[in-house]
C-alpha positions as a Python dict, from the first residue, in 0.01 Angstrom:
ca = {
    (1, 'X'): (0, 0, 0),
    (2, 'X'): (327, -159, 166),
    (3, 'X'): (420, -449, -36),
    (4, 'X'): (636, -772, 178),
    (5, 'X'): (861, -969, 38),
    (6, 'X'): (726, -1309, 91),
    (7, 'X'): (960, -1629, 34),
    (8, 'X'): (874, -1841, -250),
    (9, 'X'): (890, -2223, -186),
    (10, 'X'): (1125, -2241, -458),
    (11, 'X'): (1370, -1907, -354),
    (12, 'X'): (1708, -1898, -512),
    (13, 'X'): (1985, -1750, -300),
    (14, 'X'): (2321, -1637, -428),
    (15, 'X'): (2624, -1751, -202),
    (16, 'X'): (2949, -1636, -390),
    (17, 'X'): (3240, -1813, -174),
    (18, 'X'): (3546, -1627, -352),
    (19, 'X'): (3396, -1311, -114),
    (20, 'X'): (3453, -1580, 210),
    (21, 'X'): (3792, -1579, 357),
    (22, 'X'): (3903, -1922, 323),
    (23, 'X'): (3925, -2013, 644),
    (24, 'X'): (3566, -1935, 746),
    (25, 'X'): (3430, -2082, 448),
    (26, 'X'): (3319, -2424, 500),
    (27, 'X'): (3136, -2276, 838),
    (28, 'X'): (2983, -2027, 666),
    (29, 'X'): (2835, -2264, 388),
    (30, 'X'): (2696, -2532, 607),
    (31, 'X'): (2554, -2242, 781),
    (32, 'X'): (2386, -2139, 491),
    (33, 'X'): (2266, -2497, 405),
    (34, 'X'): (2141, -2493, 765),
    (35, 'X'): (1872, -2209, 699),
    (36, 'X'): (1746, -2333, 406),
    (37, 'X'): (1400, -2434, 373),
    (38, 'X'): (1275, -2731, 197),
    (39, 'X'): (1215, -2606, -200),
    (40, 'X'): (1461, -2352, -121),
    (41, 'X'): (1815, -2328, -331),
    (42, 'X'): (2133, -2170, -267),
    (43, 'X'): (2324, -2082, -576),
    (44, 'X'): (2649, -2140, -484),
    (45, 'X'): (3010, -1989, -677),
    (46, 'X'): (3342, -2055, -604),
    (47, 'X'): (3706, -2049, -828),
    (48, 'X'): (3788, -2380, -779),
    (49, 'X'): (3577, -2763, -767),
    (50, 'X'): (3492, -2804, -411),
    (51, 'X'): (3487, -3175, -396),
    (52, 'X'): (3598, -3213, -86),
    (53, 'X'): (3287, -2981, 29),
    (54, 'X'): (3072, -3212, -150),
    (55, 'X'): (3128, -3542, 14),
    (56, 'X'): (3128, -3332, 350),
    (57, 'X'): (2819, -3231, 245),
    (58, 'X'): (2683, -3638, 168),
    (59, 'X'): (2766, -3743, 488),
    (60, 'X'): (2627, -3465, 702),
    (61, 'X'): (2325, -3397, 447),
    (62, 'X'): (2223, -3689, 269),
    (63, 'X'): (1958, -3686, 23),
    (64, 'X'): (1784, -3388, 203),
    (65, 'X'): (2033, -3092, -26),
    (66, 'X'): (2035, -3173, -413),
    (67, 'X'): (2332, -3081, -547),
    (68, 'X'): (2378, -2980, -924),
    (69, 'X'): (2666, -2797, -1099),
    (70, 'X'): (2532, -2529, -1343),
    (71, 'X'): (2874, -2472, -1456),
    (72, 'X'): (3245, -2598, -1432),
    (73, 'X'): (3447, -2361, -1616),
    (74, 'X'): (3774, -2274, -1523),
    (75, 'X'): (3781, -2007, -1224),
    (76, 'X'): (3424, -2049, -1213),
    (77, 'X'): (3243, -2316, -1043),
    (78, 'X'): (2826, -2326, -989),
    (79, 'X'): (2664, -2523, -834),
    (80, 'X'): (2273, -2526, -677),
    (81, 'X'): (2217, -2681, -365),
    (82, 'X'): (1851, -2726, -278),
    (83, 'X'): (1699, -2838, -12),
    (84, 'X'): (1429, -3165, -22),
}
C-alpha cells in the first residue's frame, strides 16, 4: 500500500541560512515565510542574531509569523517562525 506524506497543521521545517549565500538570503527567507501555512513553523539557523531580519519581518508580517528563539548561543542562532 503506497503511503503519502500528508502535511501536519503543525509541520516543522528546517531552514539553515549559513547554507544561503548572503546576498540571497533575506529573499530566500521571506520566501520561505511566504509558503507557510497557518500552524506551520519554519525552524530557522543562522551564525549570527538577525535582528535586523526581525523587525523586517514585524513590519511586513505582523502578528500573522510568531517568532521565538530556541537558542542564542554563540555561532548558533534558532529561532521558530510560525505562522498564525
Amino acid at each position: 500500500m503506497a503511503q503519502f506524506n500528508i502535511l501536519q497543521p503543525e509541520a516543522i521545517y528546517p531552514f539553515d541560512a549559513r547554507c544561503v549565500a548572503k546576498r540571497f538570503r533575506h529573499a530566500a527567507i521571506f520566501g520561505a515565510l511566504d509558503a507557510l501555512n497557518p500552524g506551520e513553523t519554519m525552524h530557522f539557523m543562522n551564525d549570527h542574531d538577525p535582528l535586523p531580519l526581525l523587525e523586517q519581518m514585524r513590519q511586513r508580517y505582523g502578528e500573522t509569523v510568531e517568532i521565538k528563539y530556541v537558542s542564542r548561543e554563540p555561532e548558533l542562532i534558532a529561532i521558530n517562525f510560525t505562522r498564525r
